[in-house]
N, C-alpha and C positions, 0 to 999 in steps of 0.2 A: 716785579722784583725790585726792590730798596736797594739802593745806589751801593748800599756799607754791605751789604749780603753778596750782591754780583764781585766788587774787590776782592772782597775774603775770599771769594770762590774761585776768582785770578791768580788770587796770592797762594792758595792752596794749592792749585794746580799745577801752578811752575815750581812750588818747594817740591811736590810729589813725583815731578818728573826729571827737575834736576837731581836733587838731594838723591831721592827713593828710589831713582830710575823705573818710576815705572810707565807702565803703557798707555798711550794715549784712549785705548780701547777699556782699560781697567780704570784711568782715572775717570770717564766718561762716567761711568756705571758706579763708580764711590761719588759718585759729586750731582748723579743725576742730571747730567747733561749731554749735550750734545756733540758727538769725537771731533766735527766740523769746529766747533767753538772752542771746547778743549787743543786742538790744534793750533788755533788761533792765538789763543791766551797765551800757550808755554814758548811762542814767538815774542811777545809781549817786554819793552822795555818796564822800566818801574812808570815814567811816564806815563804810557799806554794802558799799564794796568790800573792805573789809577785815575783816568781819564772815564768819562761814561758821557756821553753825547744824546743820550733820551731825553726828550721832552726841548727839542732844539726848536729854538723861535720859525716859526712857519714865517716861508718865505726868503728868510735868511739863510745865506749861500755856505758854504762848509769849506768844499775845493777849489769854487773859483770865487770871485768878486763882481762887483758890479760893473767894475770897468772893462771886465773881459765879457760881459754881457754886452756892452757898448761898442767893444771891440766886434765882435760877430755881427752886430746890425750896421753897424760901416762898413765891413767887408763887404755884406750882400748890397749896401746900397751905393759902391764904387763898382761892383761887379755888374749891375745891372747899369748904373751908368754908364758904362763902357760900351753897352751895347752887346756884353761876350753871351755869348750860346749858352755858355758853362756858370752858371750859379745856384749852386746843389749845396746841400749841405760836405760833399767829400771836397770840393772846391774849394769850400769855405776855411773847413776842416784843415787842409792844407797851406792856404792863404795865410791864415791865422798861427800855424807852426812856423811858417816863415817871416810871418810880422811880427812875432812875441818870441820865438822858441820856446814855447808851451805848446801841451798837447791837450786839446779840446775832445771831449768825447760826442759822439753824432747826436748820443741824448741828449746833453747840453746843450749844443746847436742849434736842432730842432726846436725845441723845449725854447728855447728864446725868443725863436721865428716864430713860433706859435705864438707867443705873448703878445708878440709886435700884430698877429694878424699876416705872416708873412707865410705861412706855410699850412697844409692841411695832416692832419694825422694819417701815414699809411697803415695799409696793414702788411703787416708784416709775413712776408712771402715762405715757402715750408720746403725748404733742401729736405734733398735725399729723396724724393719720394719715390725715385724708379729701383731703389736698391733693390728692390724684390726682384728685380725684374734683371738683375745679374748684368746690370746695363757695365760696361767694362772699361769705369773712367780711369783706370791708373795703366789700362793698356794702351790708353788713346794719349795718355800725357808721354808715357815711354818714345812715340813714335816723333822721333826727330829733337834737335834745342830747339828748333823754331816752328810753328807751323801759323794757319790764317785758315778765314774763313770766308768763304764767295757765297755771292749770292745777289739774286736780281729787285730790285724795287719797282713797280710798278707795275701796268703803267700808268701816270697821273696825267694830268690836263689841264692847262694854260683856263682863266675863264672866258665863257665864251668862244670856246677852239676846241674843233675836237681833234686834234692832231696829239697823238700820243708820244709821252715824253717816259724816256728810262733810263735807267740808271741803274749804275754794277757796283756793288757793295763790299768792299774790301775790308777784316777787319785782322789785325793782328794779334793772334792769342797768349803766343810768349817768342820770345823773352820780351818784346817790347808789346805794348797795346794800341798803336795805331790803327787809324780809323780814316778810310779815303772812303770818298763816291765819288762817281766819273759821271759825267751824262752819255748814256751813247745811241744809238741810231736803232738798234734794237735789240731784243733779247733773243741774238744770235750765236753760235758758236766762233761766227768771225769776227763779230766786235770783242767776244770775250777773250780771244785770244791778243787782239791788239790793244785793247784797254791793260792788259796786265802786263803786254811787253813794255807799253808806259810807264807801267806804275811799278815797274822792276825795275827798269833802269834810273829811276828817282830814289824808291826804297831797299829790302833786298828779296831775293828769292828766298821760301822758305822752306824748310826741308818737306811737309806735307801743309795738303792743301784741301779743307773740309768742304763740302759742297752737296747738294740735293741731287736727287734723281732725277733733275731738268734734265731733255733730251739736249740741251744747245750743250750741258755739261759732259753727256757721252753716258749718263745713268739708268737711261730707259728709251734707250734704242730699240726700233721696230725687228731690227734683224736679230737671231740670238747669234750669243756668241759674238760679238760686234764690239767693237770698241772706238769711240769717236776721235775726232779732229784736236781736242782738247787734251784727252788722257793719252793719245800719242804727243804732242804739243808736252804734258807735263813729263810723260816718262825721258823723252829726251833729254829734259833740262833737270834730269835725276832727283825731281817733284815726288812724292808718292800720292797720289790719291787717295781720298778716303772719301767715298760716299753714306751716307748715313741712311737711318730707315725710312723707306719710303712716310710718307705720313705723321711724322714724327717729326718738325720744324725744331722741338726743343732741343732735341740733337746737337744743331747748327746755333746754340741758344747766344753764343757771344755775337755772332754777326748779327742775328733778329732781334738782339737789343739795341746794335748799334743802329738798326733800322729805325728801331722806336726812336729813338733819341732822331736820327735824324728829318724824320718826320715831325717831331713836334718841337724841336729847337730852330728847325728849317724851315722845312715846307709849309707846315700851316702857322708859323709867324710872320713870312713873309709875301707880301704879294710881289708879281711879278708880272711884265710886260710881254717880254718875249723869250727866245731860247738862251739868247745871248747874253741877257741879263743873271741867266740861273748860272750860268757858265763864270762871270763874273764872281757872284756871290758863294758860288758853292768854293770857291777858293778859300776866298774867307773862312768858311764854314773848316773845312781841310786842316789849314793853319792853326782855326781855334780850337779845334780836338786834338789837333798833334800839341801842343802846348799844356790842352788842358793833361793828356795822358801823361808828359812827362810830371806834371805839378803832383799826380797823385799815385804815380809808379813810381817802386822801389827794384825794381827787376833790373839788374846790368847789361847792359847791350850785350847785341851778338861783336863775338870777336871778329870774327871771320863771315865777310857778307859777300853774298855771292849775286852780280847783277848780268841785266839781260846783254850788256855790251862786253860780258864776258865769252859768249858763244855766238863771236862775229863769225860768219861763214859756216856756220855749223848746218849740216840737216835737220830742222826741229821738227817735221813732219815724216822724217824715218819711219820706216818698220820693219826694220834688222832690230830683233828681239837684243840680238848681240852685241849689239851698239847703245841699244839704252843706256841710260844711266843708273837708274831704277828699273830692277824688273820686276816689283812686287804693285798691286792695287787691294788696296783695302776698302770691306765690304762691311756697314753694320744693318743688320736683319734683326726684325720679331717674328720668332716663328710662327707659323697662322696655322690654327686647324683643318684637316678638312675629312672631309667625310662628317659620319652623325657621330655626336660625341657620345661616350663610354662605347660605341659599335666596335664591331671589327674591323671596321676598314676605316678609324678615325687613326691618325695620321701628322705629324707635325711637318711644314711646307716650308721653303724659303723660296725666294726668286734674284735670281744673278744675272744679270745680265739675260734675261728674257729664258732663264734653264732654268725649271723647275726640281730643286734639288729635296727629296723625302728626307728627312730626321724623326726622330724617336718621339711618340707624344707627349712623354715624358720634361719635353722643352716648349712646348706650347708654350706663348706668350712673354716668354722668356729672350733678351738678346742673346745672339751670336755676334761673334769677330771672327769675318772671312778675311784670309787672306789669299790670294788668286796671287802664284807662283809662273807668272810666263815663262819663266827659265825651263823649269820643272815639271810645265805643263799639268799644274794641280790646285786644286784648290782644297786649302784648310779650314778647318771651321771647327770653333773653339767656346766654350764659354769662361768665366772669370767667375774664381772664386777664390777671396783672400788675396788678392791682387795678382795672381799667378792665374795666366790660360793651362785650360785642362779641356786636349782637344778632343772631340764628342765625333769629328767622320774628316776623311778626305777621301776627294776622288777625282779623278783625271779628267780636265777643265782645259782643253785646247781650242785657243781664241782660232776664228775665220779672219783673211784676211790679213794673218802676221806673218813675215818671211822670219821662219826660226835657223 
């Protein structure tokens, strides 16, 4: 199209719609074009309308400049100088709003880093792909202003040592996005308890706390009906639990990235001598994620933080139902078939706490949000649709082992 035919067709379009009031949908279809661009256009100063940028010199920049190309490869190469963990493009991204007050877009970024040789082209990863599957994230963001996510790393090995070395993976999901690891002695319920009364009385407690069906977590206990060391440990300190589907790590996906991240920012960039040295450096490591998170969070702090040297003297190992703090434990399950499918005695299954509870086949493979009522002695089970639970069965769920 001829530069004097697309104006005219500018110019046409915003007399039609101021003058003639008419509809973006009717001017489209008299002009032959498209309601996107017609929309466009009647936004349109005279400047704009009369401005046409086709056939722009290749290579030659439109929104940024060269010098903000310059800019972005000094950032990455002061960033890397420094020795910081943290040199990503959102890093950058950031660094660079604070060094210019301009906003760099990640394509640009990239797109630079690439030119220099400094980066590889990802591919770009596919959100949403469990919605089918009624996975229940606007019920999970509802639960608490704050929550984190746990989880074990390892275990890894010194070289030349086979002595196993692990680590407890702390990550904060909102309102702040802090990120600890701890080394500890092993992936037990007892380090995991004392690793977090450390890293409470440093950070704060958060109102729920995401975690896996590790038995050291109290998720897949030998006993049914059972509930561990830990989930009495968080109910005290009025924690809600929330364990996720067994098999399903993506669940837990904020802490497994920070795993990634520390793994390959950490551990396989660093060599190391002995225990003591990891202990040293993971500090570091600690430091330059909590820096990096504030550089690229906009999230406001919690107001009110609540730490572990708040319940000096307290029973954290209770089991007066009645003294909790929290008497709810949150459960996410994919139903599983069983029996032969389209038979008669096919069947949809979940498993809680070692009870095998039936549902309707009709939920096959589909998530549930249980919530297990100690007060109430009940358990709920719900699925999500339209961001509202729409509960599908309850039935009376009275834990072993609890003084009600």
């Amino acid at each position: 199209m001829e530069k004097i035919l697309l104006i005219a067709k500018r110019k046409r379009a915003k007399y039609l719609y101021t003058k003639k009031k008419w509809s973006i949908r009717k001017i489209a279809k008299y002009l032959s074009a498209g309601r996107s661009s017609v929309s466009r256009w009647v936004k349109m100063d005279e400047d704009g309308i009369k401005s046409d940028n086709r056939g722009w010199q290749k290579g030659r920049l439109r929104k940024y400049k060269q010098e903000d190309k310059e800019a972005i490869i000094s950032i990455r190469e002061e960033l890397v100088k420094e020795e910081s963990y943290f040199w990503g493009d959102i890093a950058i991204k950031s660094n660079f709003l604070n060094q210019t007050s301009k906003e760099a877009s990640l394509w640009f970024i990239n797109s630079t880093l690439r030119e220099k040789g400094l980066t590889k082209k990802h591919v770009k990863r596919q959100k949403g792909g469990s919605k089918y599957m009624m996975y229940p994230i606007r019920t999970i963001n509802k639960l608490g202003s704050s929550m984190m996510s746990l989880d074990f790393i390892g275990p890894k090995y010194l070289e030349g040592s086979s002595d196993k070395i692990n680590f407890l993976s702390c990550k904060y999901i909102r309102p702040t996005k802090e990120g600890i690891v701890k080394r500890i002695g092993g992936q037990t319920t007892e380090q995991t308890i004392q690793t977090l009364k450390e890293i409470w009385e440093t950070y704060y407690i958060p109102d729920t706390l995401k975690v896996d069906n590790d038995s050291a977590f109290g998720g897949n206990l030998t006993h049914k009906k059972c509930i561990g060391r830990l989930t009495l440990f968080l109910l005290n300190l009025g924690v809600k639990p929330l364990y996720i589907a067994p098999r399903s790590p993506w669940n837990n996906g904020e802490v497994e990235g920070f795993n990634n991240v520390f793994s390959k920012k950490f551990w396989n960039r660093i060599s190391f001598d002995n225990e003591e040295e990891i202990d040293i450096k993971i500090k570091d490591f600690n430091f330059e994620y909590e820096r990096y998170s504030k550089l690229i969070s906009n999230n406001p702090p919690l107001e009110k933080k609540r730490k572990i040297s708040d319940f000096k003297n307290q029973d954290l190992a209770n089991k007066q139902v009645k003294k909790f703090r929290t008497k709810d434990i949150y459960f996410l399950r994919i139903v599983r078939r069983k029996g032969n499918k389209n038979g008669k005695n096919e069947k949809g299954v979940i498993n809680i706490l070692g009870e095998e509870i039936t549902l309707k086949k009709d939920l096959i493979n589909l998530f549930v949000f249980c919530q297990l009522s100690l007060e109430r002695k009940k358990i709920f089970i719900s699925t999500e649709s339209d961001g509202k639970l729409q509960r599908v069965k309850e039935k009376v769920f009275e834990i072993k082992n609890i003084v009600y």
